[in-house]
N, C-alpha and C positions, 0 to 999 in steps of 0.2 A: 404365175410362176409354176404352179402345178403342172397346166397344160404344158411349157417352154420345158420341163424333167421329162415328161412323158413322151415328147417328140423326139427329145434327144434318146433316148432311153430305145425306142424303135428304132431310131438311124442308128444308134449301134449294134443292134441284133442285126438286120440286112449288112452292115459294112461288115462286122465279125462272119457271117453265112459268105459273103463275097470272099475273102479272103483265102477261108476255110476251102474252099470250092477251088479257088485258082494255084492255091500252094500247097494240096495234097495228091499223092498219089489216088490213085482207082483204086488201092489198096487197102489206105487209111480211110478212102471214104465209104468202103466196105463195111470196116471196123466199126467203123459211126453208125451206119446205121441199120447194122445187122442187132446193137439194142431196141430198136423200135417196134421188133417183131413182138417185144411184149405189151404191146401196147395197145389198147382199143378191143381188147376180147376177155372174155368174162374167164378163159382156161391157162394155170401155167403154173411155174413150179413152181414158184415163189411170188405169188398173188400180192398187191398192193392195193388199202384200203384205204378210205378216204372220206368226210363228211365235209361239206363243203359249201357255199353262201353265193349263189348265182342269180343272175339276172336271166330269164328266160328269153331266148333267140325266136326260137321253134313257133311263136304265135304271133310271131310280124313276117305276114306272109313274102313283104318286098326284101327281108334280108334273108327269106328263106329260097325265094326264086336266085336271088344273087349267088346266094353259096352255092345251090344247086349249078350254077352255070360256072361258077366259079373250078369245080368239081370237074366237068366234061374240058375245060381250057385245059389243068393241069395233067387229065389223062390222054388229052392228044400230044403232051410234051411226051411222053411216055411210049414206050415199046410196048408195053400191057397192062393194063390196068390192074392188074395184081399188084404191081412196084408201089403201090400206097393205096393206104386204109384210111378212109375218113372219119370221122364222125359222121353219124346218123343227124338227118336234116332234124328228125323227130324228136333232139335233145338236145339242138345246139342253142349252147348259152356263152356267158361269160363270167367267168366268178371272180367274184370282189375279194374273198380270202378263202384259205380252208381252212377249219377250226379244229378239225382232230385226225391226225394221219397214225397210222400203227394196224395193229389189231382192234379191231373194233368190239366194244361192249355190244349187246341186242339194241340198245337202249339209245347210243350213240347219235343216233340223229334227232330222237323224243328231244336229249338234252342238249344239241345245240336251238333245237327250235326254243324251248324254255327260256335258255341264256341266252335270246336277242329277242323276244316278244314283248318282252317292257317296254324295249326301246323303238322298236317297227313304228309304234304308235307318233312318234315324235320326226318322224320321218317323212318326206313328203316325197312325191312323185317329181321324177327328171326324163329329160331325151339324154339318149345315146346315139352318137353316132358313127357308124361303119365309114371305116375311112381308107381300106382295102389291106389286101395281106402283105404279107410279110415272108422268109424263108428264114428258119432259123440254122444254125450250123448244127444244131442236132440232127437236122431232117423235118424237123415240126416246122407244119405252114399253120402261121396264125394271122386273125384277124387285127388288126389297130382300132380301136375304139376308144372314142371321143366322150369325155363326160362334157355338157352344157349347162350344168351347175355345180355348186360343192357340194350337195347332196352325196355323192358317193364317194367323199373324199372323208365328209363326217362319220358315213358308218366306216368304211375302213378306220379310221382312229379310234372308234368304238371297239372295234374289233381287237385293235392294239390295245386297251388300258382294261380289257376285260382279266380276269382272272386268268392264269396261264393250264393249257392244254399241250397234249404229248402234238408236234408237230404240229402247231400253230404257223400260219403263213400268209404276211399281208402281202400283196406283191404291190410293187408302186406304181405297174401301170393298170388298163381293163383292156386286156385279149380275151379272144374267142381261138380256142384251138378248131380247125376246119380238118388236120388230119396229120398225118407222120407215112414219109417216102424210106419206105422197105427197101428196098432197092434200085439205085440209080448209076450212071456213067459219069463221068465226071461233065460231058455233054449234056447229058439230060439234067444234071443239077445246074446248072451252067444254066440253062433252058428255063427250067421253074422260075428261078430267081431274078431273070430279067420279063418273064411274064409277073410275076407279082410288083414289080419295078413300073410296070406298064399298067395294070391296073392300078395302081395308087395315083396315077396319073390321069387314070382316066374318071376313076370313083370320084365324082360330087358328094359324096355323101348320104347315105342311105340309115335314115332315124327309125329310132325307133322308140316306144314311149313304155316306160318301167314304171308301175304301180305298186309295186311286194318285190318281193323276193322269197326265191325257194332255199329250202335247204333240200342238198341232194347228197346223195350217196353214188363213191367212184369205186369199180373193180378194175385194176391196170389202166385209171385215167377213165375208163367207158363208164359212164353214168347210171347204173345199173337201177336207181328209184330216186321219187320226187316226192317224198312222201311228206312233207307239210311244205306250207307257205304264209308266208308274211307278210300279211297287208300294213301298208303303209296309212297315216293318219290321211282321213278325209279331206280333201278342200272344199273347202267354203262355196255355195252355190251361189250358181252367179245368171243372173240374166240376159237374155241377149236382145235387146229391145229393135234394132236395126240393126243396116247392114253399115251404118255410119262405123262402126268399131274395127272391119276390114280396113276404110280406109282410113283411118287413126293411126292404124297400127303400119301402115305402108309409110306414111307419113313421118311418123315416128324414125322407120329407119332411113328417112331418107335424110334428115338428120343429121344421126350417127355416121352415114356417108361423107356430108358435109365437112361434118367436123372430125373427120377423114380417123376415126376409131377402127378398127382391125376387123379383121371376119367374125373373129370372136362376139362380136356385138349382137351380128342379126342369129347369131346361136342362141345367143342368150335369148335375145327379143324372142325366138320361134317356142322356148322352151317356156318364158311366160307366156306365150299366147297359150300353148299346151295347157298350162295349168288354170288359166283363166278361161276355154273351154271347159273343161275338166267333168264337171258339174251340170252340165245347161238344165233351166228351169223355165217356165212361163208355155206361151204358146209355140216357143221353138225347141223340135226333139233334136235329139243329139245327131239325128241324120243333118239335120238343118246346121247344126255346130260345126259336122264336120266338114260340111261344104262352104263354111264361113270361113276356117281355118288353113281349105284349102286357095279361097280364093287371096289369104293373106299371105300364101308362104311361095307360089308360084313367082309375082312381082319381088320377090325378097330374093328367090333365085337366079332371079334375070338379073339383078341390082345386083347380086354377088360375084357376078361372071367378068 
């Protein structure tokens, strides 16, 4: 049910940006997005602060090459590449909630770290999946991202029944903001929005594997520190005796094919095999893991197609 909210929840950011785009003036859409110039830079007149609960992007180097190319697509849509500011590849994440928006105490980020460490423990490790961007009618191009467990459904609820903070904010889905279009024609917006329409089309999905979580600090959105992080509770070590468990696990989904279960199945299946690497112990290093893991998710792709 989760996932079926969070899909509709994107189709209607892209339909509402469609709309927006086709029944405004060049004028209105001026207006739009002459706000974004405050956005993504540490100077301005009226600065906005932020302490916030993310999933780090920046160290799955396949969703970092992705944004980066993603990046040169949306500036060839473009007259100059001035007309939008990214986020930096070196901090791109996705955050699960913010916990404190206003004026910030010194202290502010110490004590969201405090106020979710009892619980990090009780947490376990998930994939995420990049499922490609998005336009929103603000100007904001975001990511779509895929949770493959409830793991990041429970800390959001966590986050809800905790004691209440000045601008507390769960959002119901997991984006990745990639950037905000400074300025555009109604062409060029027109243009973004059917490239990001096309890459979602083309994106298979690009995972990535979340152990903790940071708490970070925003100035006007720009991630400005990462100054603690959240480890999640350990899994259990696990041996890898042969190579019999690759195909088990092929097996396994071929299965769930059969008995004709949704895409969602071999997600799930990829995110237990994740976590049942996780660990490797015996005479196999985790270089040997990680080439068991890959020899299982290859066939699970071709199965998907």
């Amino acid at each position: 049910m989760a996932r079926e909210i969070s899909r509709g929840i994107f189709e209607s950011i892209s339909r509402d940006a469609r709309e927006f785009v086709e029944q405004s003036t060049a004028l209105d859409l001026q207006n739009r997005l002459e706000a974004n110039r405050a956005w993504l830079k540490e100077e301005g007149d009226s600065p906005q602060s932020s302490v916030f609960v993310c999933c780090d992007l920046f160290s799955t180097q396949s969703v970092v090459s992705y944004v980066k190319a993603l990046h040169s697509r949306i500036e060839r849509a473009l007259k100059s590449p001035r007309q939008v500011r990214f986020v930096p590849l070196g901090i791109q994440h996705c955050t699960l909630f913010t916990d404190e928006r206003g004026p910030l105490a010194p202290n502010a980020a110490e004590n969201t770290f405090k106020r979710y460490s009892d619980f990090t423990g009780q947490w376990e490790p998930f994939d995420l999946v990049v499922r490609g961007p998005h336009l929103a009618k603000d100007g904001g191009i975001i990511l779509e991202i895929e949770a493959c467990s409830p793991e990041p459904l429970r800390i959001k609820e966590q986050a809800k029944a905790m004691p209440p903070t000045e601008g507390r904010v769960v959002n119901p889905i997991i984006f990745s903001t990639v950037g905000y279009l400074l300025d555009a024609s109604i062409e060029e917006a027109r243009r973004i929005w059917q490239k990001c329409a096309v890459e979602r089309r083309k994106q298979t999905g690009t995972r990535t594997r979340i152990r903790g979580l940071r708490v970070a600090v925003s100035l006007n959105r720009l991630t400005v520190g990462l100054p603690y992080y959240l480890s999640f509770r350990p899994t259990a070590v696990r041996s890898l005796p042969d190579r019999s468990a690759a195909r088990l696990l092929i097996k396994l989904y071929g299965l769930a094919e059969q008995h004709r279960l949704d895409s969602l199945s071999g997600e799930v299946l990829l995110n237990e095999v994740s976590t049942w690497l996780e660990h490797p112990a015996g005479p196999r290093s985790l270089a040997a893991a990680t080439a068991l893991f890959a020899e299982c998710v290859e066939p699970l792709k071709r199965n998907a197609m």
